[in-house]
C-alpha positions in Angstrom: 115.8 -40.4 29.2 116.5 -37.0 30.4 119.6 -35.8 29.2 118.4 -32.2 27.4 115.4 -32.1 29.1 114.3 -29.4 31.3 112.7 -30.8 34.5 108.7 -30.1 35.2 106.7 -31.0 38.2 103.3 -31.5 37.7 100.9 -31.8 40.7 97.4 -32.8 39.8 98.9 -34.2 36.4 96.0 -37.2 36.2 93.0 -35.2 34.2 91.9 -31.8 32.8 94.1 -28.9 32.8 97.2 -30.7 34.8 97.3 -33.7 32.3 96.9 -30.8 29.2 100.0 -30.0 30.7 101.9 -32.5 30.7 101.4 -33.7 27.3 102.6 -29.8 26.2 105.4 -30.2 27.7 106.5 -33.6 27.2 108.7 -33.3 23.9 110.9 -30.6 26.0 110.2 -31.6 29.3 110.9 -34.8 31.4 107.5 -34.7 33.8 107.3 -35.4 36.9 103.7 -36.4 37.3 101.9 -36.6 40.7 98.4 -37.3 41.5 96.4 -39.9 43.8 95.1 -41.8 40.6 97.7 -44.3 39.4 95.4 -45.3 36.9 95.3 -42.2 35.1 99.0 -41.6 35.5 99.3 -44.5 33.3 97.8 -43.0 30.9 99.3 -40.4 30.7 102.6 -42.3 30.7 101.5 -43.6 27.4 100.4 -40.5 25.8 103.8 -38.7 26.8 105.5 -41.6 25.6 103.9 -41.7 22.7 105.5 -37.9 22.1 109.0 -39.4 22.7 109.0 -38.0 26.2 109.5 -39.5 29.6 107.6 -39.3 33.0 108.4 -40.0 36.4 104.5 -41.3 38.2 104.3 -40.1 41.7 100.8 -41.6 42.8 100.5 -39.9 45.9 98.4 -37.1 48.1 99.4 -33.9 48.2 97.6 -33.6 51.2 100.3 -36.0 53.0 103.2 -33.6 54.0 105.6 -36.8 54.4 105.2 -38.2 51.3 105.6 -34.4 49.4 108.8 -33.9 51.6 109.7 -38.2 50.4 109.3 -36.8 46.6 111.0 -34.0 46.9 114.0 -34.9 48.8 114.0 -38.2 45.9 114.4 -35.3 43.1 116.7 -33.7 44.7 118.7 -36.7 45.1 118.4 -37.5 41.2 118.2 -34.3 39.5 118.9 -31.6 41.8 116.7 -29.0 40.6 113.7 -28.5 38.7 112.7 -26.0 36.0 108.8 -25.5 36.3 106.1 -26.6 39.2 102.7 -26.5 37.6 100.6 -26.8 40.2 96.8 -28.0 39.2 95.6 -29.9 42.2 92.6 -28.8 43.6 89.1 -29.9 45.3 86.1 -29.0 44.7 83.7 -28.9 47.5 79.7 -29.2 46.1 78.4 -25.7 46.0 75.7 -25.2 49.0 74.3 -21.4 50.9 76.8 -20.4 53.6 74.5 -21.0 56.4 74.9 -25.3 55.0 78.3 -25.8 54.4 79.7 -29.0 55.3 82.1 -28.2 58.1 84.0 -32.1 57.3 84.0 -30.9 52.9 85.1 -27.6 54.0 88.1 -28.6 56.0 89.2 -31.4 53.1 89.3 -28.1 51.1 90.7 -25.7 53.0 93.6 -28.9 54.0 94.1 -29.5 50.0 93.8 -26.1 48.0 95.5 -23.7 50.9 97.2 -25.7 53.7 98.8 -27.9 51.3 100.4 -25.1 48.9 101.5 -23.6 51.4 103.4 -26.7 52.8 104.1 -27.5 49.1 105.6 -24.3 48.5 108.3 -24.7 51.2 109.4 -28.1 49.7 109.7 -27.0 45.9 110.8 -23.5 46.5 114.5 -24.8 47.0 114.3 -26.7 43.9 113.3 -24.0 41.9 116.0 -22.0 43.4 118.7 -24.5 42.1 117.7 -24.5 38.7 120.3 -23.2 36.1 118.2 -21.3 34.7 115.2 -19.1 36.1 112.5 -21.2 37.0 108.5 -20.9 36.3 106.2 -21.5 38.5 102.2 -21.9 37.0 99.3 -21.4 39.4 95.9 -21.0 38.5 93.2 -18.5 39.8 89.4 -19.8 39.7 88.5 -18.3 43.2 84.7 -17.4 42.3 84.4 -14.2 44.5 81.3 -13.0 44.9 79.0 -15.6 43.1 76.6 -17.2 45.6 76.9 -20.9 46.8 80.8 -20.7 45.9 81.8 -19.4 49.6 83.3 -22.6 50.5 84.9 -23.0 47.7 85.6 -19.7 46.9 87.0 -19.3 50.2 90.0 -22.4 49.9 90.8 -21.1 46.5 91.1 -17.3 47.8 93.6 -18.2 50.4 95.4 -20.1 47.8 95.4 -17.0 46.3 96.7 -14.7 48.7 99.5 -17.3 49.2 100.7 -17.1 45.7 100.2 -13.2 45.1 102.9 -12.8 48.1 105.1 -15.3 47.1 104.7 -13.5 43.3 105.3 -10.4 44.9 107.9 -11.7 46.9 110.5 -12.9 44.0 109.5 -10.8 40.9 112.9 -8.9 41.9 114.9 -12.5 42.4 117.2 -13.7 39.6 117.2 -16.7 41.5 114.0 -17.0 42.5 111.4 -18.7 40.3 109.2 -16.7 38.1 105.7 -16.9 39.4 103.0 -16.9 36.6 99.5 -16.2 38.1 97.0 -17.5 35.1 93.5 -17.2 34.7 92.0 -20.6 32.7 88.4 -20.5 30.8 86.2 -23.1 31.3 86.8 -26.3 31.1 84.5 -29.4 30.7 86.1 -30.8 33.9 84.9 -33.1 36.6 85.1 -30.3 39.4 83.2 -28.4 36.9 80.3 -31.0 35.8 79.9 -30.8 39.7 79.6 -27.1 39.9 77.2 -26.8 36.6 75.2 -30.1 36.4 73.8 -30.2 32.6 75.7 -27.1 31.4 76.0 -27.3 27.4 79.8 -28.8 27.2 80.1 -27.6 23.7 80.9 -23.8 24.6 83.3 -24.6 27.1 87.1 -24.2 26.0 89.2 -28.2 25.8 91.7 -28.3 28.4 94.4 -29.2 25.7 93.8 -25.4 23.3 93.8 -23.9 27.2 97.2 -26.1 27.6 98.8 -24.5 24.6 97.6 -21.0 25.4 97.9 -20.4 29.0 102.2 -21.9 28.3 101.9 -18.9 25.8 101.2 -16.4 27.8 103.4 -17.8 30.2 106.1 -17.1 27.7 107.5 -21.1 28.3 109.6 -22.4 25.8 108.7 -26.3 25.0 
C-alpha cells in the first residue's frame, strides 16, 4: 500500500549504504528499490515488510539507459512523482598506479558512476519536479582525491561529483526543484571497500545502518 506514503527511489538499494536506506525509510516511505541483484532485493523486500512498509523491486542496470527511461516512464504512469532519489550505485574499480589502469575496468566505471548519473539525472529530474512537495535528492561524495592508487577510481567518482555540485548549484534557488543534499558517509564495512582495504580491522569502521540514520539527519528528512 501506498496511500500516505511519500515516494523514494533508491538506486543501488541491494547492500550497504543503499539497502541502510531503504529500511530507514520504509515506515514513511513506499521504496522503489533498483539494483542488478534480484536476490538481494528480496531481501530487502522482507526486511521492509517486516516494518509494515512496501517496495516496488526494479532488478535492473543502471548502466542500461532504456530500461532507466522503461522505470521511470512506469512511475510516472503509476504515481506521478516521486519525493526522494537516493542514489547509492557505484563501482569500484581495484585500486592499481596510474601508469596500470585497466583501460576495460576504467570505462565500466567511468559508464556506471559518471555517464550513468548523468543520463539518470535527466530521467528523475522531472519526477522530482512534480512532487507536491520539495523533493530531496541524496548523493554521496567518496571521490578519494589525492590518495595514490585511487586515480581511476577517484577520477569516475570526481566527475560524478562535478555533475552533482552544478546541478546543487543549479536549483538551491528552485521551489520547484529538488533539494540536492551532497553527504559525506564514514566508512563502511562494504564490499567496494573490503576490495579497496583487504584485511582492514572491520570493528572501527562505522555500520551502514547508524550511517543510515545519521546521514537522513543531517539531511533534515522527515521518516
Amino acid at each position: 500500500m501506498t496511500e500516505n506514503k511519500k515516494i523514494a527511489l533508491i538506486t543501488g538499494a541491494s547492500r550497504g549504504l543503499g539497502f541502510a536506506l531503504a529500511e530507514h525509510l520504509a515506515p514513511s516511505h513506499h521504496i522503489i528499490a533498483v539494483a542488478k541483484t534480484a536476490g538481494a532485493l528480496e531481501e530487502l523486500d522482507d526486511v521492509i515488510k517486516a516494518k509494515g512498509g512496501s517496495a516496488t523491486l526494479a532488478p535492473m542496470d543502471i548502466t542500461d539507459p532504456n530500461a532507466m527511461a522503461h522505470m521511470c516512464k512506469g512511475i510516472f504512469d503509476r504515481w506521478k512523482y516521486i519525493d526522494l532519489w537516493a542514489h547509492t550505485a557505484i563501482y569500484g574499480q581495484s585500486l592499481s598506479p596510474a601508469d596500470h589502469i585497466d583501460m576495460k575496468d576504467f570505462s565500466r566505471s567511468m559508464n556506471t558512476n559518471a555517464v550513468s548519473f548523468a543520463q539518470l539525472i535527466t530521467f528523475v529530474s522531472p519526477l522530482l519536479q512534480a512532487a507536491p512537495q520539495r523533493a530531496d535528492v541524496l548523493l554521496f561524495e567518496d571521490t578519494h582525491l589525492n590518495e595514490k592508487f585511487f586515480g581511476a577510481y577517484g577520477s569516475s567518482k570526481a566527475a560524478q561529483m562535478v555533475l552533482a555540485k552544478n546541478w546543487q548549484q543549479e536549483t538551491q534557488t528552485s521551489e520547484t526543484a529538488p533539494k540536492i543534499h551532497i553527504l559525506q558517509p564514514k566508512p563502511m564495512p562494504t564490499g567496494m571497500r573490503a576490495r579497496f582495504h583487504p584485511g582492514e580491522d572491520k570493528s572501527a569502521l562505522h555500520k551502514p545502518k547508524e550511517e543510515a540514520a545519521r546521514l537522513l539527519r543531517e539531511a533534515n528528512i522527515a521518516l
